[in-house]
Wavefront OBJ file of the C-alpha trace (Angstrom):
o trace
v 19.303 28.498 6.913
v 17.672 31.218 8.517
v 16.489 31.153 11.906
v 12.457 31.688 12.007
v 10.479 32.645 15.224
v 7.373 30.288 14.966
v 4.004 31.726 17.352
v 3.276 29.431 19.866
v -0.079 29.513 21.898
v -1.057 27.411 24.882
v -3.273 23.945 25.036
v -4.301 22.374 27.832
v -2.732 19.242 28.615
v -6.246 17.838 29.072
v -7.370 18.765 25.268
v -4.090 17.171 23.732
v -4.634 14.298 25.842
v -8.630 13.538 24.556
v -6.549 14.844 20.774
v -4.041 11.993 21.160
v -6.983 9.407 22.829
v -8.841 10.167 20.078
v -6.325 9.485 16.883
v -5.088 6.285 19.128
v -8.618 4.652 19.227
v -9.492 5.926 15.604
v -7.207 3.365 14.204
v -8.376 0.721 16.343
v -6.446 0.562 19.715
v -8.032 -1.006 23.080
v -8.660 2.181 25.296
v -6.210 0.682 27.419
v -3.542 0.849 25.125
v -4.675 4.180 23.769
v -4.889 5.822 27.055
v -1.237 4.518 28.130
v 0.495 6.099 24.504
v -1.249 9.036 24.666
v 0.303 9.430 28.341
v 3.500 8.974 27.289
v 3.213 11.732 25.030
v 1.553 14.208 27.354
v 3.916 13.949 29.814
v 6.853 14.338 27.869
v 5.331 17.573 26.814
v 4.178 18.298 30.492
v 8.120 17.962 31.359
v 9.375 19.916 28.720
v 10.723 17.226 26.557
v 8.660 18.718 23.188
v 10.428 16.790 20.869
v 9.353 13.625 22.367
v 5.911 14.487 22.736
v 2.662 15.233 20.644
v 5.036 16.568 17.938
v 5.811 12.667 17.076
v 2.128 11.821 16.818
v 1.978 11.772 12.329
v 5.675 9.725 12.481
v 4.074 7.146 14.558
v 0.784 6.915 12.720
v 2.644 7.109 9.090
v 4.568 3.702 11.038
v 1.286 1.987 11.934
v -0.422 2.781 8.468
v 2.452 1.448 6.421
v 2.336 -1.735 8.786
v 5.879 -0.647 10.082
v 4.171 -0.812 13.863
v 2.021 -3.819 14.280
v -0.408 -2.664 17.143
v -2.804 -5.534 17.239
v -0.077 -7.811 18.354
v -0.428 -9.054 21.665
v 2.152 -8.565 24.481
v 3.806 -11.460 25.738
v 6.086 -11.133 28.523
v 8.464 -14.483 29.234
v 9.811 -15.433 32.578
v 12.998 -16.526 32.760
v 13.509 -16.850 36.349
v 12.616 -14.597 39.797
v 14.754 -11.657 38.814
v 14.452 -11.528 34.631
v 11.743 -11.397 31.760
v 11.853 -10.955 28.263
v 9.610 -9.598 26.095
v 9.500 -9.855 21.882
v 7.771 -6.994 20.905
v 7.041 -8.411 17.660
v 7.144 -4.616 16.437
v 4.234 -3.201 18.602
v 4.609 0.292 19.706
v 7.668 0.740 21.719
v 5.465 2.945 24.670
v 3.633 -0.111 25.447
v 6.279 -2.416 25.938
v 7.773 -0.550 27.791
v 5.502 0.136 29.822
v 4.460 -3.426 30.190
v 7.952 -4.114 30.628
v 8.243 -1.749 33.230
v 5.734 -2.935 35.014
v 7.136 -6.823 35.112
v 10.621 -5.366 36.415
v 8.565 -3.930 39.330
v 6.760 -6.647 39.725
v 9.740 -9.308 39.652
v 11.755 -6.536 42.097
v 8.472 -6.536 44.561
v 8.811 -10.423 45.896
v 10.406 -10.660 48.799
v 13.161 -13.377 47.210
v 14.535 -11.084 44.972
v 14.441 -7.124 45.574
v 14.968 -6.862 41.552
v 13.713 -7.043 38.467
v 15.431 -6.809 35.017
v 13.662 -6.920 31.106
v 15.285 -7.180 27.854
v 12.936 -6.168 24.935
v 13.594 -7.240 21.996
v 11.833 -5.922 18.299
v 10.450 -3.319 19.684
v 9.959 0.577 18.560
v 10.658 4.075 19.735
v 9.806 4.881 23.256
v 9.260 8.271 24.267
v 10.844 9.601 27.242
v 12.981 7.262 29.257
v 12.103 8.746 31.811
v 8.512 7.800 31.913
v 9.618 4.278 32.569
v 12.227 4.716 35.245
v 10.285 6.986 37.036
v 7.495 3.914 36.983
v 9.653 2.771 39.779
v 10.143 5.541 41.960
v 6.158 5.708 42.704
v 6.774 2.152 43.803
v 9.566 3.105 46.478
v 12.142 1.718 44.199
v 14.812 2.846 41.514
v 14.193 2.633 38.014
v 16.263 2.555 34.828
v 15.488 2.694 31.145
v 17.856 2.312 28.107
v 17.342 2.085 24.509
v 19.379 1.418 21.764
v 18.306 3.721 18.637
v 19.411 4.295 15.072
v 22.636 4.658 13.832
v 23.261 8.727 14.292
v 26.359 9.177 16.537
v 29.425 9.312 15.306
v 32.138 7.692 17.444
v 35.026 9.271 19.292
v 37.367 10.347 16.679
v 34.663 9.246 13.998
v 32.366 11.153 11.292
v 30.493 8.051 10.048
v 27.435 7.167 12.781
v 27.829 4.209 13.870
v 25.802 4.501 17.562
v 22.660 5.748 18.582
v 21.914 8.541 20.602
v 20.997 5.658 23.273
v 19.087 6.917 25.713
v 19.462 6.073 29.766
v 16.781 7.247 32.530
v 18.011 6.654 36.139
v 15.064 7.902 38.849
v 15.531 7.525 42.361
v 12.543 8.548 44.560
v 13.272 10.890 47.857
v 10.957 11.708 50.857
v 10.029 15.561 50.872
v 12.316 16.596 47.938
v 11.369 16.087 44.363
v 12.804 12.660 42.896
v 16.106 12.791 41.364
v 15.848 12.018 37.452
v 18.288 11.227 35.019
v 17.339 11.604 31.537
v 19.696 11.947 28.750
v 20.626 10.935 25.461
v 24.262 10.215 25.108
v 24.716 12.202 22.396
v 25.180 16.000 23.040
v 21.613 16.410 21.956
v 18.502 13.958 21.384
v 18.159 13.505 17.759
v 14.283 14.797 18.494
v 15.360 18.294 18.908
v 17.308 18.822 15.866
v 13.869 17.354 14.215
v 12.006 19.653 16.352
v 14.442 22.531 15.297
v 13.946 21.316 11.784
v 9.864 21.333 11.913
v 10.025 25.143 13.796
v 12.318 26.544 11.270
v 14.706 26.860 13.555
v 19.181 26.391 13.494
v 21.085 24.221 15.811
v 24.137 25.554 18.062
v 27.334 24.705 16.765
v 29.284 21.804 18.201
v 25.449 19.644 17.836
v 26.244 17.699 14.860
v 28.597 17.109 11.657
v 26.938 17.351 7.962
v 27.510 14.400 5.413
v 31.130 15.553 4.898
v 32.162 15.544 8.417
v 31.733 19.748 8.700
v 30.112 21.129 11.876
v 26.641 22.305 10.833
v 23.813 25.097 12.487
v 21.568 23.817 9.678
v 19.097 20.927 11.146
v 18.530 19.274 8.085
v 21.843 18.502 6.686
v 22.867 17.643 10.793
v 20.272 14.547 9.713
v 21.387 13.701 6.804
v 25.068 13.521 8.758
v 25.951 12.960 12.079
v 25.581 14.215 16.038
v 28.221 14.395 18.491
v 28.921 12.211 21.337
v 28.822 14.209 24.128
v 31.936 14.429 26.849
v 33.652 13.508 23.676
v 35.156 9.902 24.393
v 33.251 9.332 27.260
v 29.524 9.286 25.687
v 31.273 7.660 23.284
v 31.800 4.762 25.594
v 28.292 4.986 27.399
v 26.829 4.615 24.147
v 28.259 1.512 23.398
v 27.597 -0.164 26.504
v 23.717 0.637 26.382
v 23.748 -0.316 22.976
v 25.038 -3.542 24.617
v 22.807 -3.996 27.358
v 19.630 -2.918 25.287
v 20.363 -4.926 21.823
v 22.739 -7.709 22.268
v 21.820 -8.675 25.259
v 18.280 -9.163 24.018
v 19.651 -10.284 20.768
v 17.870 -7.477 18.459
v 19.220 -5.772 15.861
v 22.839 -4.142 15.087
v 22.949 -0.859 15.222
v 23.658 0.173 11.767
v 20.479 -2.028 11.296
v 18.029 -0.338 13.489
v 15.718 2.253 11.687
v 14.545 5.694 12.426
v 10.896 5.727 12.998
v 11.102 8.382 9.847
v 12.946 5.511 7.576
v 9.991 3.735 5.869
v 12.145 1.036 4.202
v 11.266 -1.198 7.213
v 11.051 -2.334 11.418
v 12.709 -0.105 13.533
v 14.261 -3.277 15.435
v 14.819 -1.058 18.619
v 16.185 -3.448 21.700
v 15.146 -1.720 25.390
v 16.660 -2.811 29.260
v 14.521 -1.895 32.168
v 15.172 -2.253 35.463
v 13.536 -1.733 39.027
v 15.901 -1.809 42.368
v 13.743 -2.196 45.936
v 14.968 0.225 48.081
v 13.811 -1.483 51.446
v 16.082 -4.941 50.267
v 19.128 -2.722 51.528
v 18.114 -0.232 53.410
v 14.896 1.173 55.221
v 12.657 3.086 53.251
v 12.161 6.002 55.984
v 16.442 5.795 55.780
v 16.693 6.156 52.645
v 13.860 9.044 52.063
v 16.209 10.694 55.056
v 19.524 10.481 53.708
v 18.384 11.531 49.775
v 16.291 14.072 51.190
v 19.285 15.843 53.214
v 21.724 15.158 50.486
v 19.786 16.972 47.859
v 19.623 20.130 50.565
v 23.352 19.407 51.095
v 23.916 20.284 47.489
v 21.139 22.704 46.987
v 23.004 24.731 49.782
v 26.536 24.734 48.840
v 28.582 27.113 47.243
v 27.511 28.286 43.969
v 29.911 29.578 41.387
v 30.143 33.147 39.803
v 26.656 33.913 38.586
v 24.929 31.267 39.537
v 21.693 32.012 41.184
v 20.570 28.631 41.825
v 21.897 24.809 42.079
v 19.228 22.451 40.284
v 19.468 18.395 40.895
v 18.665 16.232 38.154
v 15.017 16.612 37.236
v 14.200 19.455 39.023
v 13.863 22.100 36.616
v 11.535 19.792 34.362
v 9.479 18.642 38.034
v 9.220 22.849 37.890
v 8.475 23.362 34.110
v 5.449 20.037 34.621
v 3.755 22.402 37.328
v 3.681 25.605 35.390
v 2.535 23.799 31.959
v -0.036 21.630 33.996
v -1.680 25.382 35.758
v -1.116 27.417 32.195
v -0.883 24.872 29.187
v 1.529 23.255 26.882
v 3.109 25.679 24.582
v 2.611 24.577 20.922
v 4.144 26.222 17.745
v 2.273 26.804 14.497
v 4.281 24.592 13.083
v 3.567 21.438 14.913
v -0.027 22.319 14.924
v 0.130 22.447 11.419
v 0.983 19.012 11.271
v -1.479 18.054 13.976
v -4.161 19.748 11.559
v -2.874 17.239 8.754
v -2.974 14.100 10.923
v -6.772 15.322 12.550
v -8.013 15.533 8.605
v -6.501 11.944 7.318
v -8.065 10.306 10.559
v -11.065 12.600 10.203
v -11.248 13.629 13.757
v -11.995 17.077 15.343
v -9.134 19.732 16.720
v -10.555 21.442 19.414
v -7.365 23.502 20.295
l 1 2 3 4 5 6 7 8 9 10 11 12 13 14 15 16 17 18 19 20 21 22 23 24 25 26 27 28 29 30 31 32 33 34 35 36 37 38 39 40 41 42 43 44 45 46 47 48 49 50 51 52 53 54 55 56 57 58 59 60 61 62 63 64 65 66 67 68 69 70 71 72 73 74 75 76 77 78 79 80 81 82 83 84 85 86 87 88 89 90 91 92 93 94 95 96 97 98 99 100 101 102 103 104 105 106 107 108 109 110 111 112 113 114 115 116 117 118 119 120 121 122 123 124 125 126 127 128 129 130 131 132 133 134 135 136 137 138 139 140 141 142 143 144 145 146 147 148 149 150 151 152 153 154 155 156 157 158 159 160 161 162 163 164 165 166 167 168 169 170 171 172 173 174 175 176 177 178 179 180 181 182 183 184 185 186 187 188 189 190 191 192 193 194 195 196 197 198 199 200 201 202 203 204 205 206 207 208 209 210 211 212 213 214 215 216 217 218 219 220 221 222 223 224 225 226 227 228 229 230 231 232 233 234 235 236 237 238 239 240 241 242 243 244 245 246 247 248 249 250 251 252 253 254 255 256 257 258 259 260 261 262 263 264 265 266 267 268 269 270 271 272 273 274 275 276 277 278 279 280 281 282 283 284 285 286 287 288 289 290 291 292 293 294 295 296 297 298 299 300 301 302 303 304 305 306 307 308 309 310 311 312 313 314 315 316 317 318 319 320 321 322 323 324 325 326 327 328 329 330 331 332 333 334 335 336 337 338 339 340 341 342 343 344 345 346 347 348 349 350 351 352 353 354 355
């Protein structure tokens, strides 16, 4: 496959936000709900995650038109006791759970009897960025933590047959002067998303990425697919994998994972199983203590050593806190590619482009 340079010109984040408001509440979404997805998107874009933004607006409306996301379903959160909710999803779209959910773990974390808050989703759809949720929290004064169990597309240590998802986990932690530390990573070597994204921009994958159907290593995106991506740290994402796959779908007693679908299979529910959490700082520690201590600890690091060649030591985060500022001042880069596709969607809902 060869390698092809797609132009890319800049959008403000504003336009693709009224774009994504727009397609939201032209299939009949509350503006409430509309303006909350089309968030999730932006920012993901804003942060540099691409290929969990914008570019997964047509998969998600393909979902909702085949009846594969049922959006008019109300959200109905369940208290189990002071520290845990669940939510069934009953297949809505997996942003606003989430969020929703998000928001009860904060909520449950805020009373002064507990100090957390936990929420298993069950039957729920594809999220976004993790990192959305978690860093819910961290505006809050706490810590927040996302997790998703996704399809079947990672094969296991030793393995060439998926078996795991690329099971996300988001870990934020707010600071005091210093930028929030965020954890946001897929536990394979790469989010599926970007070997899609590759695949829409015409674009190979590095080597070591994925395996094709017979267990080869692949640079070609679309046979990686149709195969199988890498755990990364070898045994070791392996092993994170599993447990989130745990914590997000047994625990809330969705689907298997060789039984939850992409959000590009059309043969049925995605079945996706989520576990938030939310961790008040100020139940262990003070707040102005804590702000302190993560505050010199991320200078601490900042300031040490670096190795050969290294110009600069980033925390986790950081560079996509830095990439957010420069796309919010000069736009979000967009290929031709992906507005291609954003052309197709804007003529089936008959809805203007303006970008």
């Amino acid at each position: 496959m060869a390698e092809s340079q797609e132009a890319t010109f800049r959008v403000k984040s504003s336009d693709l936000n009224e774009f994504c408001l727009a397609c939201f509440l032209k299939i009949g979404l509350s503006d409430e709900h509309a303006r909350i997805l089309s968030d999730t998107l932006i920012q993901a874009n804003l942060r540099g995650v691409d290929s969990h933004g914008i570019t997964r607006l047509p998969g998600y409306f393909e979902r909702a038109q085949r009846g594969l996301i049922e959006y008019r379903n109300k959200i109905n959160i369940e208290s189990k006791n002071l520290c845990i909710s669940t939510i069934d999803a009953e297949n809505n779209f997996g942003q606003l759970v989430a969020y929703y959910g998000m928001n009860e773990a904060i909520m449950k974390a805020n009373q002064k009897e507990t100090g957390v808050g936990f929420v298993g989703i069950s039957h729920t759809n594809h999220i976004g960025m993790a990192a959305y949720y978690a860093m819910m929290a961290t505006k809050q004064n706490m810590i927040g933590f996302a997790m998703s169990n996704t399809p079947s597309t990672v094969a296991p240590w030793g393995g060439s047959e998926p078996m795991l998802g690329t099971n996300p986990i988001a870990i934020a932690i707010p600071a005091g002067k210093e930028y929030p530390i965020v954890l946001d990573m897929a536990t394979s070597i790469v989010a599926r998303g970007k070997i899609r994204l590759a695949l829409d921009n015409g674009q190979e994958i590095p080597l070591g990425w994925a395996l094709d159907e017979e267990g080869n290593p692949t640079i070609d995106p679309e046979k990686a697919i149709k195969g199988a991506l890498l755990p990364f740290g070898g045994p070791k994402g392996y092993a994170i994998s599993l447990i989130i796959h745990i914590l997000s779908a047994v625990l809330s007693n969705s689907a298997r994972e060789m039984d939850v679908k992409s959000m590009y299979d059309f043969s049925g529910k995605s079945e996706v199983g989520n576990f938030l959490g939310a961790i008040r700082i100020s139940s262990f520690i003070s707040q102005d203590l804590f702000d302190h201590e993560i505050d010199e600890m991320i200078r601490r690091i900042k300031n040490s050593k670096r190795a050969k060649d290294v110009n600069r030591i980033y925390l986790p985060g950081e560079i996509e806190f830095e990439v957010q500022k420069e796309r919010e001042k000069n736009g979000i880069p967009i290929s031709s590619g992906i507005y291609r596709t954003l052309k197709t969607l804007a003529d089936q809902l008959q809805i203007p482009i303006s970008f």
